[in-house]
C-alpha positions in Angstrom: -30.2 127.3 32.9 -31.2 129.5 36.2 -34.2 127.7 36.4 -32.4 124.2 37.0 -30.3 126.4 39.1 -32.7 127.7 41.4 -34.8 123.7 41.6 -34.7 122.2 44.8 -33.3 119.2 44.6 -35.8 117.5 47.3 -38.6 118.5 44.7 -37.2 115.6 42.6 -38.0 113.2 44.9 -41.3 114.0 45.8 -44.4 112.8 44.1 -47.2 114.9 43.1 -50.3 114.4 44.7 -48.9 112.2 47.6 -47.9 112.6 51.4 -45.5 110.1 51.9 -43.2 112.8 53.0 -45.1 113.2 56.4 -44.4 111.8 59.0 -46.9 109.1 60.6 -46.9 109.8 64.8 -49.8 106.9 65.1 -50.4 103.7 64.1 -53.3 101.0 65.0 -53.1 97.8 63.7 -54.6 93.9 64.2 -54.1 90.8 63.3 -57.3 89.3 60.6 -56.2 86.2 60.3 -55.8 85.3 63.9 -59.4 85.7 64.1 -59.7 82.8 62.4 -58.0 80.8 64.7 -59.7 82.7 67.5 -56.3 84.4 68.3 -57.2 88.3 69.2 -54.5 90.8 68.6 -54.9 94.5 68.8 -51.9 97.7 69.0 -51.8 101.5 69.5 -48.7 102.9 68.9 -47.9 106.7 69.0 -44.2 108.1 67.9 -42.8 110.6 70.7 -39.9 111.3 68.7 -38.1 110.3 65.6 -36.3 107.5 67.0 -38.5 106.4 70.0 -42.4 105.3 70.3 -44.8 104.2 73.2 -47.5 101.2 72.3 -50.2 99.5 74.2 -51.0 95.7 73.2 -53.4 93.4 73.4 -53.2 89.7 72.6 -55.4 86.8 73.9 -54.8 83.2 72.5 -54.6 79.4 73.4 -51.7 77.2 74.0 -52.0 73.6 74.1 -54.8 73.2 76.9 -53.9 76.9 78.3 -55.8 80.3 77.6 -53.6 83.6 77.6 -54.4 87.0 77.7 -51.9 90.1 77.8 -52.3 93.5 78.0 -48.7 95.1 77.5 -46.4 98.4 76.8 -43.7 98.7 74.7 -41.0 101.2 74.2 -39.5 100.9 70.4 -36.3 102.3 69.3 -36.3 102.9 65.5 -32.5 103.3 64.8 -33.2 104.7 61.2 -35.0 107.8 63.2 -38.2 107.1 61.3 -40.5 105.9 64.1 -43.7 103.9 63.1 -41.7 102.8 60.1 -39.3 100.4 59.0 -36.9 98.4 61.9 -37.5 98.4 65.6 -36.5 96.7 69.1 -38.6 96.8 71.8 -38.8 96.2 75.4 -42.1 94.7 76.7 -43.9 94.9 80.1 -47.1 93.6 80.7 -49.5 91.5 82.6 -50.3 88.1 81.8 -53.6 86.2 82.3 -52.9 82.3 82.5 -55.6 79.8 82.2 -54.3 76.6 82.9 -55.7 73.1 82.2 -54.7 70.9 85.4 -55.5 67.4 85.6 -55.1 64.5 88.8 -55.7 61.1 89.2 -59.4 61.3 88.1 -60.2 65.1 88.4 -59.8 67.9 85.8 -60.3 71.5 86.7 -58.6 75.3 85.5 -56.5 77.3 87.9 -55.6 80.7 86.6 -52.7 83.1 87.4 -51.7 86.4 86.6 -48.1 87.2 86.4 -45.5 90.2 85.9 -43.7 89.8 82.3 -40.9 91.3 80.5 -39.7 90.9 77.3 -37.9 91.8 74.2 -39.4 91.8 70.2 -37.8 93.2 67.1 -40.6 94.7 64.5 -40.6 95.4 61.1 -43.5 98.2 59.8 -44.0 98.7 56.1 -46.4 101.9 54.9 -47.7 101.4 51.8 -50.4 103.1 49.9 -50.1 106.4 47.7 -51.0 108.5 50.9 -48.9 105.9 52.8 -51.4 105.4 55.5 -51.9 101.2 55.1 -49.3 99.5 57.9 -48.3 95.9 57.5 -46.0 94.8 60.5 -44.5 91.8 61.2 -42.5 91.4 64.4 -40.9 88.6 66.9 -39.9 88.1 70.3 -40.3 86.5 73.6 -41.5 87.6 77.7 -41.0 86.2 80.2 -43.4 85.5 83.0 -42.8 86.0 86.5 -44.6 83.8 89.1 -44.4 81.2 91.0 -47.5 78.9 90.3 -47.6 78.9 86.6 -46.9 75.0 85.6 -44.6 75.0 83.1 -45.0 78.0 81.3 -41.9 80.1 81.7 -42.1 82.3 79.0 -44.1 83.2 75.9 -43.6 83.8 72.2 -44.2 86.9 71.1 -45.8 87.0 67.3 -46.6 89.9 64.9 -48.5 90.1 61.6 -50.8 92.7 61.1 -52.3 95.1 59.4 -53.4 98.6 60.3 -53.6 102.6 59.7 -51.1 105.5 60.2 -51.6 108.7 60.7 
């Protein structure tokens, strides 16, 4: 009887052998399957606290006739206080690279642009694994691009399925 008396009650819930009780402060991930479609996706994301993280992204892809790359940052607030894990909203700004197909009368050619954006996403980051160091994330959103030449193109989707490591 003293000895269920003096058990921690948190020993219950951990698993021997694991470390899914430690926190993850980092997390890479990318997108495989894009590179099948020769869309390139690639983030670094570092926890500064329980509730808020810092990430850099990268993302080049093509739309319709355009080619667009990004390089952004994101501030994420976890509201679950489990940062690089589980829900997120995050506010994006970037550069955008625009590569646009323009056509006249009986002459094609490719102006590009670069333009200011900002943006909003919500994520989603599952750890999995017995050590809990595979990351699948899934996330959506939209930016907005500022400037005035871009034909068009207002804004961009922002899309997130990828796979990565934490740790």
């Amino acid at each position: 009887m003293a000895a269920l008396a003096l058990a921690s009650p948190l020993s219950a819930q951990s698993v021997e052998g694991t470390r899914a009780g430690i926190p993850r402060t980092n997390l890479i991930s990318s997108n495989p399957i894009g590179l099948l479609f020769e869309w390139y996706q690639g983030e670094f994301e570092h926890a500064i606290s329980p509730t808020i993280s810092l990430a850099a992204a990268f993302a080049s892809f093509s739309l319709s006739d355009d080619d667009i790359s990004s390089l952004d940052g994101i501030v994420r607030y976890y509201p679950a206080a489990r940062a690089v894990r589980g829900f997120s909203l995050g506010a994006i700004a970037g550069i955008s690279g625009v590569k646009e197909e323009t056509c006249e009368v009986f002459e094609c050619g490719r102006d590009e642009y670069t333009a200011f954006t900002l943006g909003i996403r919500g994520d989603y980051v599952w750890l999995l694994g017995r050590d809990q160091n595979l990351a699948v994330a899934a996330g959506i959103g939209a930016k907005r691009l500022f400037a005035d030449k871009i034909n068009g193109i207002e804004g961009l989707p922002v899309a997130r399925l990828s796979i990565g490591y934490a740790w």
